[in-house]
N, C-alpha and C positions, 0 to 999 in steps of 0.2 A: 263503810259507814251505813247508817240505816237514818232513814225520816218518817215522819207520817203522811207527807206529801210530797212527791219532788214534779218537777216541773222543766221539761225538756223546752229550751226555745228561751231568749231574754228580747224577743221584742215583745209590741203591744200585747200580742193575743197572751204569751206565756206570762208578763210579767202582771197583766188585768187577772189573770187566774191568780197568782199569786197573792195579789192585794186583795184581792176578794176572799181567798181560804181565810186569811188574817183578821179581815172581817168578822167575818160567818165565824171562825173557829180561834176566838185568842190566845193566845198561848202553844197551837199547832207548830208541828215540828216541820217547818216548810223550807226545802231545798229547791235552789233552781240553777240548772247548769246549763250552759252553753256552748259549742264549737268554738265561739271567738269572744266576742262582748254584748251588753244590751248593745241595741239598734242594731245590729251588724250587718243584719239583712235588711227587708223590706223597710220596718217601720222606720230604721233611717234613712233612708231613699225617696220617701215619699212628695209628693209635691204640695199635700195641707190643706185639700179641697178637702173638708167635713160638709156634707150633703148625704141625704135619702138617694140607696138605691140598694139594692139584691137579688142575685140572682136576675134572670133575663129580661129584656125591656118587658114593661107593663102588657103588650098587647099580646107579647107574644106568653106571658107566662099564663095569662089568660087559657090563649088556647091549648096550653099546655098541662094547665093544671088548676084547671076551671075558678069562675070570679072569684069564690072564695077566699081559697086560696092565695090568690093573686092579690087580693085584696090585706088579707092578713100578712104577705110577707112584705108587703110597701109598708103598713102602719108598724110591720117590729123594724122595719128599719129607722121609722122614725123615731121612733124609741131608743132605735141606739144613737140616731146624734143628739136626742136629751140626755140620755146616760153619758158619752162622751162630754157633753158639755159639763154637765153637774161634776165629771172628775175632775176639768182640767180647772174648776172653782175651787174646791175642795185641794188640790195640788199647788193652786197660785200659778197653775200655767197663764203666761199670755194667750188671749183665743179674742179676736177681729167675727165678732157676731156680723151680720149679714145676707143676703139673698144669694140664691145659688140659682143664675139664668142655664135654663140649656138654648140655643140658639141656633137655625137652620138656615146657613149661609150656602146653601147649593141644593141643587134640587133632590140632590139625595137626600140630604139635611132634611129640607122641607116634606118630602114620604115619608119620613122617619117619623117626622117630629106629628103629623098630621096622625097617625094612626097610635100614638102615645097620647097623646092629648084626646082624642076619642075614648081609649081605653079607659083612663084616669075619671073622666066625666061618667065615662059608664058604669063605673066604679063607685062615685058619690065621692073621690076623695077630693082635699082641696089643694090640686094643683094646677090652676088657671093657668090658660093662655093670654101670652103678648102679642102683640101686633109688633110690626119693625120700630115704631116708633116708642113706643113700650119699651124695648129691649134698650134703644140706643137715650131713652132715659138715664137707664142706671151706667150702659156703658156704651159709650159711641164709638160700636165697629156695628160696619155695611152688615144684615141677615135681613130672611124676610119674615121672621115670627120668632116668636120664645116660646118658654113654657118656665113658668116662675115654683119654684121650692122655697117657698116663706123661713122655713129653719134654717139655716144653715150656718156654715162661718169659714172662717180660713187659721191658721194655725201651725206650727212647725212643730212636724211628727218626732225629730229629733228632739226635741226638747221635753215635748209628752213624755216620750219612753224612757231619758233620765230621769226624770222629775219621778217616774213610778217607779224606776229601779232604787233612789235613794229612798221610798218612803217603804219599799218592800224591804230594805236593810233598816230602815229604823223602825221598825216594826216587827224585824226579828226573823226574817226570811236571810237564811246561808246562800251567798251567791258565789257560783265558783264559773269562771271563764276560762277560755283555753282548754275545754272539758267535752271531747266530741264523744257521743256515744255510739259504742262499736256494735254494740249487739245489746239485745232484754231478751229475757227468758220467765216464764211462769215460775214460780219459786215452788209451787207443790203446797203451800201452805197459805194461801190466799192473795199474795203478793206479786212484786217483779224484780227480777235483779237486773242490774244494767251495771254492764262493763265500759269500762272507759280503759285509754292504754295504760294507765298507773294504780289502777284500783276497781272496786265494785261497790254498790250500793244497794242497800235493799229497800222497798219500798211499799206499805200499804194501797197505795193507790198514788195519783196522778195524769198526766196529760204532758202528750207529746204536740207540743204547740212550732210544728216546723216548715208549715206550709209545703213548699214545692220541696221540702229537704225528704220528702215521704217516702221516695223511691230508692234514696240512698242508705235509709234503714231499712227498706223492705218489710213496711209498713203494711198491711192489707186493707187500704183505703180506698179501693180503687186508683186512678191515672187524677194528680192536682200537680200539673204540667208547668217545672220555672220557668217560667219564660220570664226576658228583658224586657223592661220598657224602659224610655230614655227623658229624659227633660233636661231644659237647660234655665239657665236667669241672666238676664240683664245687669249692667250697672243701675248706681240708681236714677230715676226716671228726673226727669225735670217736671216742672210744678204741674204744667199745662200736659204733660202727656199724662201724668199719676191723674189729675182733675179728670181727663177725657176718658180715662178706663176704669173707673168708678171709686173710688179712694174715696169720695165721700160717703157712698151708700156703701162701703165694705163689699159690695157685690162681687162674688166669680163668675166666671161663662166657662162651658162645657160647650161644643159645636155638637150640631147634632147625628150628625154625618159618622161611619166607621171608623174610629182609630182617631180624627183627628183632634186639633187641639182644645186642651183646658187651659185656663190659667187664673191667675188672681195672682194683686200685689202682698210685697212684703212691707213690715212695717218701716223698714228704710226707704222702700220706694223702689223695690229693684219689680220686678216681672218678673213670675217664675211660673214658663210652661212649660207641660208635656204631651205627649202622644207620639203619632207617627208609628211607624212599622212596630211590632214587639217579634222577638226573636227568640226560638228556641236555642238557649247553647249547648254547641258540641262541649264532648271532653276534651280539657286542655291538650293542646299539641298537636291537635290535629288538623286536617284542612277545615271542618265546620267551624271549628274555634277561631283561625283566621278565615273564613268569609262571616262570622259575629262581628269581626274587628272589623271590617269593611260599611258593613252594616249598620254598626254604631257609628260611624262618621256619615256615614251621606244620612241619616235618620237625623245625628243634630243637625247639619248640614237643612235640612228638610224642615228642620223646627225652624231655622234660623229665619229661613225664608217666609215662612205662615207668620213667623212672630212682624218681621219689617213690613209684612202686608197688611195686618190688623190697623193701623193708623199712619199716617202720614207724617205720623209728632214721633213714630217709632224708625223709618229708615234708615236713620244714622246710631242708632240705640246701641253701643258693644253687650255681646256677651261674655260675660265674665268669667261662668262656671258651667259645667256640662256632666251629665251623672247617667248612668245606668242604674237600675233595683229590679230585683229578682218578686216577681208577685209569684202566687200560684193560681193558677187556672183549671177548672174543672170542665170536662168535654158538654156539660150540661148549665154551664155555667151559675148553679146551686155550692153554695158551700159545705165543707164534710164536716159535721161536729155533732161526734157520738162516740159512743164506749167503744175500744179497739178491740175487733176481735183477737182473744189468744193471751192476752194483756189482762191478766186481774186487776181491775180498779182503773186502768189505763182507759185515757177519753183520747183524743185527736179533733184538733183546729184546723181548718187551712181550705184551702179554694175559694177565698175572696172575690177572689176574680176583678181587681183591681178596685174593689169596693173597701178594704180592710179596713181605714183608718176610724170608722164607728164601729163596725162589726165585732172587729177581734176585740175592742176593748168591750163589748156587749158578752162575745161568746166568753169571756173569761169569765165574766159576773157570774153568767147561764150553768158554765162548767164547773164552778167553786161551790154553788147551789149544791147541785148534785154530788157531788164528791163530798160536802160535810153530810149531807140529809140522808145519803146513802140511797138513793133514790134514778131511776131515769123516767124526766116528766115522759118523753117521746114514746113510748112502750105503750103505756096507758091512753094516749090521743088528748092527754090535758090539755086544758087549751093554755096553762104556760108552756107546754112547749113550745120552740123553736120551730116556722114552716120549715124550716131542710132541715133538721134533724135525724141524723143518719149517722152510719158506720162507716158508710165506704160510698163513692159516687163511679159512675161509670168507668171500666177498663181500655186502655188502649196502652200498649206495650210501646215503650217510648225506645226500644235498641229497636234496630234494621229497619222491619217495613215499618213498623210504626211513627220512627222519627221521621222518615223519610218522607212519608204521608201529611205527617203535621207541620215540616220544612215545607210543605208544598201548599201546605192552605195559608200557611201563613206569607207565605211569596205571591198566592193569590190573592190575599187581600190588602198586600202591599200595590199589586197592580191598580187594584180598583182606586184607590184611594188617591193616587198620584197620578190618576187618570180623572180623576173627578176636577172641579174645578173650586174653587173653597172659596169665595168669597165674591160677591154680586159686582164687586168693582173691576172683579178680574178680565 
């Protein structure tokens, strides 16, 4: 079969490209295929924190790639939680508008949090500092300062990503699932073919929207590394515990400390957080894939404990549900989204880096642009372009020494983390 646009990936980032070619181009001949189903990966995994952030903290991307810069990719982030939000209106998604605290409950926390809030102010942007008192306004657990993000909200990314997959089929987008792609090849005549096990398709252009799935196509994107991350939820809360952790002000908290926990309620009342250790997985079958499976228990294990420590109204709290989701991460912690080298017409999504649930619905708008205008902003220095705008982000070969090496930063900062002490009551 042949399309004018097809679309590799059914969660957010691929199925936002989608709605947006539809957009931009009515009546486009828009396919989108998938390994399994929308959500399958990430965006159904998600835990619904909508909040500003890209690429690496403020101070450091500062030094990394001067105020400008740094300045302009905090303000497109903010742009994508107004774009997310103005979708999930437009879709009749449920979306819990609200403040998005980050909070420095240990002293790591609090170095963190003091050199982000410098940056920010030095920057001119407006993301004010809290005092502990401040913080335990909107939600009462033990820190010793915040840092407040005015936009924000909370949301169930599972629900987004259907709600976009029905309006991409009612709007004439061909979705086929259970459709993994084995191989793409330049066609010699402007195009791409892509093999699947029961057939081929040709295609004018499109976007491999598969995050950490980049390596299993052998992708030239540089290293957007799966790694796990874990979260779990609560039953639902009793009156005075949902009052105590902010249900009124819709507020989330973010700690501001490595790795550890987020969360924000649902609208039943349950708690639903994540963090703790993330994990590269081995290939099934083998010892790495049982020490993942090890991993994932003492990690919820580890949420369970940070969750009954947050409140006093929480140490009898059950947990209900417990999940793993595959993000993708980039060694520079910059997202890839640019045309594929070798891929006529072909763009690539992914290295959120645990940021995605505004991004990818942003990068799809960003990537549909391009792909009707026939255009890449990023070439020219436009100032619509995207700050990370790219092909490919840093290499590091993820078989032998290189897994090995990343199993071992990441067992590193599992140490630090569960050596730190998380909360001022502890």
């Amino acid at each position: 079969m042949s399309a004018d646009f097809t679309v590799v990936g059914a969660g957010l980032a691929g199925l936002s490209t989608a709605y947006h070619l539809l957009r931009y181009a009515p009546g486009a001949d828009v396919v989108v295929v998938d390994a399994g189903h929308p959500a399958a990966g990430a965006s159904g995994h998600g835990t619904g924190l909508l909040g500003p952030r890209a690429g690496p903290p403020v101070d450091r991307a500062i030094r990394r790639h001067g105020p400008d810069t740094a300045r302009r990719m905090h303000r497109a982030s903010e742009d994508a939680v107004a774009g997310a939000l103005e979708l999930c209106r437009a879709l009749d998604v449920p979306v819990r508008t609200g403040e998005q605290l980050v909070a420095a409950r240990s002293p790591e926390g609090l170095a963190r949090l003091s050199g982000q809030s410098a940056a920010y102010r030095a920057l001119g942007l407006d993301v004010p500092p809290l005092s502990a008192a401040g913080v335990r306004e909107r939600i009462d657990v033990p820190c010793q300062a915040g840092l407040l993000h005015r936009q924000a909200a909370t949301l169930d990314p599972l629900h987004l990503t259907a709600a976009l997959a029905r309006a991409c089929a009612a709007n004439g987008a061909r979705l086929y699932g259970r459709s993994p792609v084995l191989d793409h090849r330049a066609t010699g005549t402007g195009g791409t073919r892509l093999l699947f096990p029961r057939g081929e398709l040709r295609t004018s252009a499109g976007v491999f929207a598969v995050n950490g799935g980049a390596g299993v196509l052998g992708l030239p994107v540089g290293t957007v590394a799966p790694l796990e991350v874990h979260a779990i939820a609560t039953e639902p809360l009793k009156p005075t515990a949902r009052e105590a952790l902010g249900e009124a002000s819709g507020a989330s908290l973010v700690d501001a400390s490595r790795l550890a926990p987020y969360f924000r309620l649902t609208p039943d009342g349950r708690l639903v957080l994540g963090g703790g250790r993330a994990s590269l997985p081995g290939p099934p079958g083998t010892a790495g894939a049982r020490q993942d499976d090890r991993a994932r228990l003492a990690t919820w294990r580890w949420l369970t404990e940070r969750m009954r420590a947050l409140h006093p109204l929480l140490a009898d709290a059950a947990v209900t549900h417990h999940w793993t989701g595959r993000i993708g991460v980039t060694l520079d912690d910059l997202p890839v989204v640019g045309p594929l080298a070798g891929s006529p017409g072909m763009w690539f999504i992914g290295g959120c880096c645990g940021h995605g649930l505004a991004l990818s619905i942003a990068h799809g708008a960003y990537v549909a642009r391009q792909l009707v205008e026939g255009r890449v902003d990023g070439v020219d220095g436009s100032p619509a372009a995207l700050p990370w705008h790219r092909s490919a982000g840093p290499r590091l070969p993820l078989g032998g020494t290189g897994r090995w090496l990343l199993r071992r930063h990441l067992d590193r900062l599992d140490r630090e983390v569960r050596s730190t002490k998380h909360g001022v009551s502890d």
